[in-house]
Each structure stands twice: as C-alpha cells, then as structure tokens.
C-alpha positions as CSV (number, residue, x, y, z in Angstrom):
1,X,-95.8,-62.2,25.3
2,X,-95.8,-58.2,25.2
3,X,-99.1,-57.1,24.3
4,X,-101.6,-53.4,25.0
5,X,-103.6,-53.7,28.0
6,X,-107.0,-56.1,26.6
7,X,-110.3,-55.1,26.7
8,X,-113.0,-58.1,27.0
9,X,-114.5,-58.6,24.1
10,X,-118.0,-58.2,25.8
11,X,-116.7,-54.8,26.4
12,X,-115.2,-53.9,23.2
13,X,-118.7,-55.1,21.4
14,X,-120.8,-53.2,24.1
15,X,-118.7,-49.8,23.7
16,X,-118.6,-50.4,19.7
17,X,-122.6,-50.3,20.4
18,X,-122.9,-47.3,22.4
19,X,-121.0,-45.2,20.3
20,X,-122.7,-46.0,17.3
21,X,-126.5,-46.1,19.1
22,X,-125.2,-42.8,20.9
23,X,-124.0,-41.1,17.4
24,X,-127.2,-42.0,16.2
25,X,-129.2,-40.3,18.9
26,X,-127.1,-37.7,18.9
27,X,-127.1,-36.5,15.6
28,X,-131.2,-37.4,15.3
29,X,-131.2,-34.6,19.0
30,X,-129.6,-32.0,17.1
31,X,-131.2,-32.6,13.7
32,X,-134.8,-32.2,15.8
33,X,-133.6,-29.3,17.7
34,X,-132.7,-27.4,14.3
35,X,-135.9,-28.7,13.1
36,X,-138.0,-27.4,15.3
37,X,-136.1,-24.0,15.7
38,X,-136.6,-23.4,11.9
39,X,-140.1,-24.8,12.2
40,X,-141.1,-21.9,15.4
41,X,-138.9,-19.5,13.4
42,X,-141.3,-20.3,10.3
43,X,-143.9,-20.0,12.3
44,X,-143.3,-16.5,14.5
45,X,-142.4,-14.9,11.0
46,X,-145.6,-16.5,9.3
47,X,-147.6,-14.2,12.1
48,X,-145.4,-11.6,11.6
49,X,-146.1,-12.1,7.3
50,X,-149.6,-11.8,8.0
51,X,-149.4,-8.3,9.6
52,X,-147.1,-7.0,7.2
53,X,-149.0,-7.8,4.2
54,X,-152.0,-6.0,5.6
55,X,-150.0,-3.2,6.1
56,X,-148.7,-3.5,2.8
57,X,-152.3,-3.3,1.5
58,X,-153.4,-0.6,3.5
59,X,-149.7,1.5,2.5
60,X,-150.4,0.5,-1.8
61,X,-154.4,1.8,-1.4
62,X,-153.2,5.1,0.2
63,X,-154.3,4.9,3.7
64,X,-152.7,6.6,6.5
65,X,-150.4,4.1,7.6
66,X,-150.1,5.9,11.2
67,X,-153.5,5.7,11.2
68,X,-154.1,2.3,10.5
69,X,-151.0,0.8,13.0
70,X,-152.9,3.0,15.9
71,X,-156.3,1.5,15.0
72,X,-155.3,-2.3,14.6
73,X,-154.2,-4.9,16.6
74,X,-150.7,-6.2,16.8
75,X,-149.9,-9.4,17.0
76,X,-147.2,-9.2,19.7
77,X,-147.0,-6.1,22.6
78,X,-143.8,-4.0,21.9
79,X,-144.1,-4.3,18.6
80,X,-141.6,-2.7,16.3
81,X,-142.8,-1.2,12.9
82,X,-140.4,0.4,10.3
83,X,-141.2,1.3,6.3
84,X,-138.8,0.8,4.2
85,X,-138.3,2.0,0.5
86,X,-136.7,-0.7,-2.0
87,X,-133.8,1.9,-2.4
88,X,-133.5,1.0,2.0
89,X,-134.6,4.4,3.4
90,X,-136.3,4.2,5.8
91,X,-139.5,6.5,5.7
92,X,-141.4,4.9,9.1
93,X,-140.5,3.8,12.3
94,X,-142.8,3.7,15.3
95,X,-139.6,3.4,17.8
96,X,-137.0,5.5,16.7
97,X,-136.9,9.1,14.9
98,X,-136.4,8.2,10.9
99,X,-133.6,10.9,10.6
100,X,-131.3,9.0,13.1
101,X,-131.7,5.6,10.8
102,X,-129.2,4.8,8.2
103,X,-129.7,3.0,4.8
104,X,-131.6,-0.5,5.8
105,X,-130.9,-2.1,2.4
106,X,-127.9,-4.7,3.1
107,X,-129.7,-5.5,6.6
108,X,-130.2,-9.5,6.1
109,X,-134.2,-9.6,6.8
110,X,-134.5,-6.5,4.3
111,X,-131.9,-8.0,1.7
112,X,-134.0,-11.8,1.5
113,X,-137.4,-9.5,1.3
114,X,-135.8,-7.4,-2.0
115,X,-134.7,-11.0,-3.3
116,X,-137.4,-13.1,-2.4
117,X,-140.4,-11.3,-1.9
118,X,-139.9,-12.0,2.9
119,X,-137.5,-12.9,5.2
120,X,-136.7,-13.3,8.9
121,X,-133.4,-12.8,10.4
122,X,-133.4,-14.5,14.0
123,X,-131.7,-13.0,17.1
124,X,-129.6,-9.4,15.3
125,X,-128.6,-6.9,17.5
126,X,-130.4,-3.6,16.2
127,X,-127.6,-0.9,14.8
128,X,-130.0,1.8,16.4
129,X,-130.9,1.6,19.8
130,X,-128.6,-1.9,20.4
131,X,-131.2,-4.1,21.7
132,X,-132.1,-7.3,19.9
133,X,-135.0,-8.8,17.7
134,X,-136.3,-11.2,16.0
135,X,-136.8,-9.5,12.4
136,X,-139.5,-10.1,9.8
137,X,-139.9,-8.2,6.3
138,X,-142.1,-8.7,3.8
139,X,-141.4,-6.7,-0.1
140,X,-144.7,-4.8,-1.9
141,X,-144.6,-3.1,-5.1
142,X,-143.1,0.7,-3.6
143,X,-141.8,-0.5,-0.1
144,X,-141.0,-2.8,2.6
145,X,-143.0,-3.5,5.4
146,X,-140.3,-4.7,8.4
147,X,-141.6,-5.5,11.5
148,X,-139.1,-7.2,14.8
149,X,-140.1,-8.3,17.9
150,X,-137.6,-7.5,20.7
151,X,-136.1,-10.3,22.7
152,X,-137.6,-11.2,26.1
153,X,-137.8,-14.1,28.3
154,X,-141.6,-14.2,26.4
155,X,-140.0,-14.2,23.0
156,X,-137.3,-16.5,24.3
157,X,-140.2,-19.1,25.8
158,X,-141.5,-18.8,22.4
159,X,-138.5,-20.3,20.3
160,X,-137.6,-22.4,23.2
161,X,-137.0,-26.4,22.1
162,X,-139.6,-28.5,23.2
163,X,-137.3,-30.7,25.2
164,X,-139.8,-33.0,26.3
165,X,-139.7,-35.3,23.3
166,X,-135.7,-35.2,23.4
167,X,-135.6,-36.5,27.1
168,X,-138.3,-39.0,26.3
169,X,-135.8,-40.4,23.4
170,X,-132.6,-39.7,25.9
171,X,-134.6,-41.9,28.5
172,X,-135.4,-44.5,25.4
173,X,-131.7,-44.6,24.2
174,X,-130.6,-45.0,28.1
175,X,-132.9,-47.8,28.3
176,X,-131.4,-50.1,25.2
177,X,-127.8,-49.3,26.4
178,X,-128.8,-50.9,29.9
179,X,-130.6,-53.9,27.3
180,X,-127.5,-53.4,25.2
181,X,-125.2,-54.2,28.4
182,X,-126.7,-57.4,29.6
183,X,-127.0,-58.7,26.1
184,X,-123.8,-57.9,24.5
185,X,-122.4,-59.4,27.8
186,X,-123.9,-62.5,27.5
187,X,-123.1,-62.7,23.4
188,X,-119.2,-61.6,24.5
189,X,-119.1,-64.1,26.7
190,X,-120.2,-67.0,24.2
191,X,-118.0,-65.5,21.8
192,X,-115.1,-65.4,24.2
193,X,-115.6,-69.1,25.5
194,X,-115.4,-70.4,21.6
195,X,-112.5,-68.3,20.9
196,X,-110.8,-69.6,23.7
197,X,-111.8,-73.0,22.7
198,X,-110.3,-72.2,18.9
199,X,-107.1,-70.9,20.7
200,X,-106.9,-74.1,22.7
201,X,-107.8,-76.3,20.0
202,X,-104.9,-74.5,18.0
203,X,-102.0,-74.3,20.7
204,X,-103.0,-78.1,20.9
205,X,-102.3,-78.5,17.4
206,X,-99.0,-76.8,17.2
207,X,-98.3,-78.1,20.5
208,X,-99.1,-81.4,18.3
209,X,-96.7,-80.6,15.8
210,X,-94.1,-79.3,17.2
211,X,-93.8,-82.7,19.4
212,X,-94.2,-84.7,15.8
213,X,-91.3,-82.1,14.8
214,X,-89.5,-82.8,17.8
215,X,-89.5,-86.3,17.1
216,X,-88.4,-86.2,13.8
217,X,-85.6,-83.8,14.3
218,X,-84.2,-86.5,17.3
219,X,-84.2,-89.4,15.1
220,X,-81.0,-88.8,13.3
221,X,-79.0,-87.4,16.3
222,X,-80.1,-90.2,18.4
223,X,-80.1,-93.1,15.6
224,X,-76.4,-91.6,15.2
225,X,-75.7,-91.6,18.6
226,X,-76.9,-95.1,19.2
227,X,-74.7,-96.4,15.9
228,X,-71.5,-95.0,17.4
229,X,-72.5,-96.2,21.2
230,X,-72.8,-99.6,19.5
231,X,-69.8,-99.6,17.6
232,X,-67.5,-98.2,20.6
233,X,-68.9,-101.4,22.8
234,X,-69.4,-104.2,20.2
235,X,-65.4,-105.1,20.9
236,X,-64.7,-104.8,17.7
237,X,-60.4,-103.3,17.4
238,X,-60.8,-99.8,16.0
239,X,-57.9,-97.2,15.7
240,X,-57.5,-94.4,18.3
241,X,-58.3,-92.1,16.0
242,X,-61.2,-94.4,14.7
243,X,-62.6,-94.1,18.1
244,X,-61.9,-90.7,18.8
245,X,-64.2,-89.7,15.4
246,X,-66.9,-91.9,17.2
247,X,-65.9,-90.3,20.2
248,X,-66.4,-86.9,18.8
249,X,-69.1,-87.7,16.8
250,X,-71.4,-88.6,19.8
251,X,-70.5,-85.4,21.2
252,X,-71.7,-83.2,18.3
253,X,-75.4,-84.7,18.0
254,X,-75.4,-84.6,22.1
255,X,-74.0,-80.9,21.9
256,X,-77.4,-80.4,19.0
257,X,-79.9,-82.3,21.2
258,X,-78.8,-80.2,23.8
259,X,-79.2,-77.2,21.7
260,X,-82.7,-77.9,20.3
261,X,-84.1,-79.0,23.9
262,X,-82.7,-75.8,25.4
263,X,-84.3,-73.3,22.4
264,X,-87.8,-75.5,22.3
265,X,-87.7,-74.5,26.6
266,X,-87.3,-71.2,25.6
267,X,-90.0,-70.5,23.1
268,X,-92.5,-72.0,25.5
269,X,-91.6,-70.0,27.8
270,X,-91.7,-66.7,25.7
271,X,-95.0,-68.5,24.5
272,X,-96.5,-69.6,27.8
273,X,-95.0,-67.7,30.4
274,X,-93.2,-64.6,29.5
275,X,-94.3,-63.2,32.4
276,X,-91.6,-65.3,34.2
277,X,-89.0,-63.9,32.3
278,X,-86.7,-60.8,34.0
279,X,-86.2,-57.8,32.2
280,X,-84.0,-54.9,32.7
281,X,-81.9,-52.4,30.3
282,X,-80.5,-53.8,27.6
283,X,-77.9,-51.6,25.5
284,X,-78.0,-53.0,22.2
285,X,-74.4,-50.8,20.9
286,X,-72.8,-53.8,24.1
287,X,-74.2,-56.6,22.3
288,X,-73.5,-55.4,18.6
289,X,-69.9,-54.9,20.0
290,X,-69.9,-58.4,21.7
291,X,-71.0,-60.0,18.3
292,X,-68.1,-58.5,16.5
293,X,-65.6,-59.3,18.9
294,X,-67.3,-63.0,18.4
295,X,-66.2,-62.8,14.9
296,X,-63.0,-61.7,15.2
297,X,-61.7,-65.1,16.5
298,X,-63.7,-67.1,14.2
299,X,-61.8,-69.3,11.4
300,X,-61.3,-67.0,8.3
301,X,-63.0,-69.4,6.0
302,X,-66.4,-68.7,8.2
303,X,-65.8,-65.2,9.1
304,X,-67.9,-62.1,7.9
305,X,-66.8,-58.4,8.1
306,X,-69.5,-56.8,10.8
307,X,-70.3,-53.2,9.2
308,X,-72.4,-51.0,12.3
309,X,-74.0,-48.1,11.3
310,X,-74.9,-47.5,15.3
311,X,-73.8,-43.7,16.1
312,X,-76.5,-43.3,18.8
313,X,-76.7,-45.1,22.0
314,X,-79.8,-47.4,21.8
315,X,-80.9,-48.6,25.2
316,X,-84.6,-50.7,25.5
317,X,-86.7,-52.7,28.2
318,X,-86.0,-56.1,28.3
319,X,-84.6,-59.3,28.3
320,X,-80.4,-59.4,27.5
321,X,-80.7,-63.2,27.0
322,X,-83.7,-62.7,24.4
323,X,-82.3,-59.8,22.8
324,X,-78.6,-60.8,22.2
325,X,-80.3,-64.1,20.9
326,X,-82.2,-62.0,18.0
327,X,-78.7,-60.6,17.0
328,X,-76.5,-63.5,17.1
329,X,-79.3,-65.8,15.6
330,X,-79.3,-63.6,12.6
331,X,-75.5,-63.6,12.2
332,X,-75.5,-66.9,12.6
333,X,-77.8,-67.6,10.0
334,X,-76.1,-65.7,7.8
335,X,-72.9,-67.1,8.4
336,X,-74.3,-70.2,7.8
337,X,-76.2,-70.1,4.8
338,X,-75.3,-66.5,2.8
339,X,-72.1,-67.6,1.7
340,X,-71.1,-63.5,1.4
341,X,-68.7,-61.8,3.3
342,X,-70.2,-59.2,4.5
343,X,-73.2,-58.7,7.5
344,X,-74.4,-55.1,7.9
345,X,-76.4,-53.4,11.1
346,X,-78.2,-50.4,10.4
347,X,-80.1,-48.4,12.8
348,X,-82.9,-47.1,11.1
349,X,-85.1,-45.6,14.1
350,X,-84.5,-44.3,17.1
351,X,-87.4,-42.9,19.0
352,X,-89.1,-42.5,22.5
353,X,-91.3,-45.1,21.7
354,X,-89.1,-47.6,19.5
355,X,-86.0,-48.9,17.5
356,X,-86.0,-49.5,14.3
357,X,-83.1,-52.2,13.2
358,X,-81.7,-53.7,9.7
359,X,-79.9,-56.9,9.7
360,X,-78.5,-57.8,6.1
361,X,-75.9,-59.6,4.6
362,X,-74.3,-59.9,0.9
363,X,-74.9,-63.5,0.1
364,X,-77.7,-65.3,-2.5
365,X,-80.4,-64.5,-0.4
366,X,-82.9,-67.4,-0.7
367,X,-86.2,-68.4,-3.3
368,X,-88.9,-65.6,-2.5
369,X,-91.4,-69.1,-2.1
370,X,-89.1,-69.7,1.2
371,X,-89.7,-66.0,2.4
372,X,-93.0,-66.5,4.2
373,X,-91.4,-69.6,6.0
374,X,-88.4,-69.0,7.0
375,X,-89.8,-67.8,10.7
376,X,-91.4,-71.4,10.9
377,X,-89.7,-73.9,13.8
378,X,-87.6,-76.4,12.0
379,X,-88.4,-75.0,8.1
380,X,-85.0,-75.3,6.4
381,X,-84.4,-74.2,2.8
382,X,-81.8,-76.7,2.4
383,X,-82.4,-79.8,5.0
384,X,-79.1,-81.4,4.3
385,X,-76.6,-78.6,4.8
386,X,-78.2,-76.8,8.1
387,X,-78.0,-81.1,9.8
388,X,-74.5,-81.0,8.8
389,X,-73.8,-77.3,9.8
390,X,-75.6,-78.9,13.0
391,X,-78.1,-76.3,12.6
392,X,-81.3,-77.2,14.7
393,X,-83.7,-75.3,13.0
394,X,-85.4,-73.4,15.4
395,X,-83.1,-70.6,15.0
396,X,-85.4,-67.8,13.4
397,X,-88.5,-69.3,14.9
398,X,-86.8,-67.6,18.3
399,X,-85.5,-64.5,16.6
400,X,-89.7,-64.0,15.9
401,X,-90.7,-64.9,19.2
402,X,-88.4,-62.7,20.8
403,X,-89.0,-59.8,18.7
404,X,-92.9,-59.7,19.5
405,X,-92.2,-60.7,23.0
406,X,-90.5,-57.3,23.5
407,X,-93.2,-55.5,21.3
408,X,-92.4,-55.5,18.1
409,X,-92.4,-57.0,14.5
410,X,-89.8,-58.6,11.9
411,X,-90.0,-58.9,8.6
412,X,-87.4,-60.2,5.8
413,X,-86.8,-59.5,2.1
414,X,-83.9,-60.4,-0.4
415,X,-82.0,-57.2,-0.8
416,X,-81.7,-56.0,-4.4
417,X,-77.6,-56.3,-4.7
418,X,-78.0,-60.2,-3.3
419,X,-78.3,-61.8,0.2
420,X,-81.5,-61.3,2.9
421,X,-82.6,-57.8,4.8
422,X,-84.4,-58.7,8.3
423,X,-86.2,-55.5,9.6
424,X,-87.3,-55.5,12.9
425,X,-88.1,-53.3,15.9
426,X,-88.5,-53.4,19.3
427,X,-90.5,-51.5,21.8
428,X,-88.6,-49.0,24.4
429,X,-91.0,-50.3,26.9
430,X,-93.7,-52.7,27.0
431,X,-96.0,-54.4,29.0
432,X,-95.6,-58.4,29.5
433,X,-99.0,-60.5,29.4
C-alpha cells in the first residue's frame, strides 16, 4: 500500500532523543553564556563602583577632584573619567574638552545611576569621539561620577566566555548521543521485532477470519449449486423451463463465487503486494463519463440520474482498474441499497498535491450504528437483500483499500436531506510500499 518514505523506529526514537538532549544543552550553553557575561559585567562595573565612590567622597568633602584623579591609582590604563551633574552637564572629563559634550542625562549608564543609585551600560559607542566603552556610573548627593573603559582586545579578553566549561559539556553531551545511538538501537530493534510479531499475529488473525468469512459466504452458493446439480441429474422429468431456472440458477451463484474469489485476489494483492500493481494516469472526468454511460442502458426500475459537478480536468497517479473500481463500487452500492433516484459527484478539491471527491445519493441512508462498519469485508446491513441482489459483500471493503492504496482516506456520513455522503481523496502522486 501507498505510504511516506519510513524511518526505523530505532531511528525515529534515537533522533526524538537528540533533539530533546540537544535542546536541552543548548538552551543550558546559552543560559551559562548569558550568565557569565552578566556575572563579568557585574564584576568589571563592581571595580569600576569602587573608584567612583571614592571619587564621589573625595568630590562631596571638597577636594580637588583633578588633584585627586592625578594622585591615585586607576583601576584600568586609559581610563575615562567624566563628572556629571544630576541636571546631565557635564562639568569634568579627563578625555575630551567639557564644552564640546552635550547634556549626558538620557545616556543609559547615567539614566540607571539617577534611578537607581549605578549602572553599567555594556559595549555603547561614545557620541563624542565615536570609539566604544564599557560604561559605569555611580549617583552622589550633587553629581555623577561616570567612569568607561574603552574597548580593546584587553577589555575584550576580559568579558570573553570561559568556553572551557561549555566544550567540556559539548564533549559530555557528544558522548551520551554516541551511548544514546547504541542503546536506542538495540531498544528499536526489540521494539521493532514485537511489533512485527503483533503485526503478524494480526494479519494472521484476519487472514483467519477472512478464510472463516470466506467459508461462510461459499456455503449458500455452493449448497445452492449442489441442490440444482442434483436435481438436473437425479432423472427426475422437469419442464424446459423448469430446467432452464436450474439452469440459470447455477449460473448466478457460479457468476458470485466468481465475483467474490476475484475481489478477495484483489485486496491481497492491494494488501500484500501493491507493489506488483501497474500504475499510470488515470483521468477520473473518462471514468465518471464511463459510469454514466453504464447507467444509461440500465433497466429504468434500477436506474439513477448521475449529477457531475466535474468542471476541471482531474488527472492522478495510479491504478485505472483500482480507481474506476472505487467509483462504480459506490454507485453500485447505491443502486443497490439507497432506493433514491438520484447519485451526485462533486469535486470538492483539486490541488497539486490531491483530489478531493464526494459520492452521495438521495436514498434512506443507513442506522448511524452501521456507519463505522460498513468498510468491513462481508458486513451487510441487510444480509438477506444484498444475497439476493447477489451482492458479495466485499464491495466497500475494496473501495477502502483502494482509496489508501493510492494515498488517501474515505470517510462516510448520512447526508442531512436522506441517503449516504462518501468523502474521499486521493493522492496526485504517491509512493507504493
């Protein structure tokens, strides 16, 4: 049958487990990365704190702050100092002339200071001179002490990730998804043997029942065979057209037997070996046409109007056989059980990918307990009258199988107004497996 290209499940457990284990690693990398960015950021501004709040002191006791930024030592060379008032101008830098700075109040590191008392702004190009620094800023009672250390591969070595840590838990995680291979291999495999075990076990079973099926569906063609066999050669006188009934009689269970054997060969193969069946393009407005030419001829007391709403020209991947067995299956059922007078094809869906089909007629429609069964091989919703319509039960069973052997599903409801809807589609092009 049609199915996606399969992945092992050994596979499809061992990528399920990288991904997650991966994710997880992942997300635990960049959480430690931001962690310890914020955490040497913290740190490099905590130094940077320190000098600013003994400048602070020296600035709010009234000594020379010149004096005391010549005389002390910085924490970092190429150290930039500026003093800022709380209104932002700025009254001191050590870099650049105060009279070519602007209003320093909506800078970021100056904005946290005035809010919270410090703050650190990582990696902003300076406004004045256009080089950029790592800022730090620290709020007294008349002024703001900012000082910003200007990026170089020193400063740069400084915030640097410690990346040691991270490879040791890349080389970890690389390590369990090797472990992660062999063993998820070995539990795929055990899982695969039982669930082809489970699969045996249950194509023996309906291969089990559909023989018991078999067997009873062949008892009353054959037991009816056999009587009129019997009677034709007991000697017994019978009228011509006493013996011609017989006559015909044998033929119509012989014409079902054939019937059933042929459509039980055919979802075997479509179950065991659709590989072996040919496929080609199949125009579905030819068999649609072909169908309602069918009914044309057929006696009026059996006929139904064919109503097809199939503007477009629908043309699929496939099997013509299959295919124009999923239409005139349908029809046929409903010819044979609806009792309306009217069948309906609808296109609902014509993509690149798939067709989307509706099959309805305007008859009783059936007991919504029968719905989920009516696909089943030999279910009948009234046993007697599909024997004598000669009906062999195996009807829908094939319209199923040859709807998912060409990729798709089917589905049936009782349409609102009376009668049943079958909605089915069928892939443009599909891989056999």
């Amino acid at each position: 049958m049609a199915s996606a290209i399969k992945i092992s499940f050994h596979k499809q457990l061992f990528l399920q487990l990288i991904i997650f284990s991966w994710a997880i690693v992942l997300c635990f990398i960049g959480y430690q990365y931001l962690r310890e960015k914020e955490y040497k950021s913290d740190f490099l501004s905590a130094q940077l704190q320190q000098y600013n709040r003994h400048l602070l002191e020296a600035v709010e006791e009234g000594e020379p702050y010149e004096e005391y930024i010549a005389l002390h030592e910085k924490p970092f060379n190429d150290l930039r100092i500026s003093i800022i008032t709380l209104s932002g101008a700025v009254v001191y830098d050590n870099t650049i002339p105060v009279d070519s700075l602007d209003n320093h109040r909506a800078r970021p590191e100056v904005a946290e200071a005035l809010n919270k008392g410090s703050g650190y702004h990582i990696g902003r190009q300076s406004a004045s001179d256009g080089r950029e620094y790592f800022y730090s800023a620290t709020r007294g009672e008349r002024v703001v002490v900012r000082t910003a250390i200007p990026y170089s591969n020193t400063l740069r070595d400084l915030l640097a990730t410690d990346w040691s840590f991270l490879l040791v838990m890349i080389s970890i995680s690389l390590a369990m998804s090797v472990l992660a291979y062999f063993t998820t291999r070995k539990l795929g495999k055990d899982i695969e043997r039982v669930n082809r075990y489970e699969a045996e076990q249950e194509r023996s079973r309906l291969k089990r029942q559909l023989t018991n099926n078999i067997n009873h569906e062949l008892k009353t063609p054959v037991a009816s065979i056999h009587v009129c066999l019997e009677t034709l050669l007991s000697g017994i006188t019978l009228s011509e057209e006493k013996r011609q009934e017989l006559i015909e009689r044998c033929y119509m269970h012989n014409d079902r037997l054939r019937r059933m054997l042929s459509e039980v060969s055919l979802i075997t193969r479509m179950e065991d070996g659709g590989h072996l069946i040919n496929c080609e393009k199949v125009v579905l407005n030819q068999i649609i046409n072909e169908i309602a030419e069918e009914l044309k001829v057929m006696p009026e007391e059996e006929r139904l109007t064919l109503h097809a709403d199939f503007d477009d020209e629908v043309a699929v991947e496939g099997n013509t056989s299959l295919i124009g067995s999923i239409f005139s299956n349908l029809t046929e059922n409903a010819i044979a059980y609806s009792e309306g007078k009217n069948i309906y094809i609808t296109l609902l869906e014509n993509s690149a990918e798939l067709c989307r089909i509706r099959i309805e007629d305007d008859g009783k429609g059936v007991s919504p307990k029968h719905l989920s069964r009516l696909f089943e091989r030999f279910y009948r919703v009234d046993k007697g009258r599909s024997r004598q319509r000669g009906g062999t039960g195996l009807g829908l069973a094939i319209v199923k199988h040859a709807v998912q052997f060409h990729g798709g599903t089917i589905s049936v409801t009782n349409r609102p107004s009376g009668g049943l809807r079958f909605e089915f589609t069928l892939r443009k092009h599909f891989r056999q497996s």
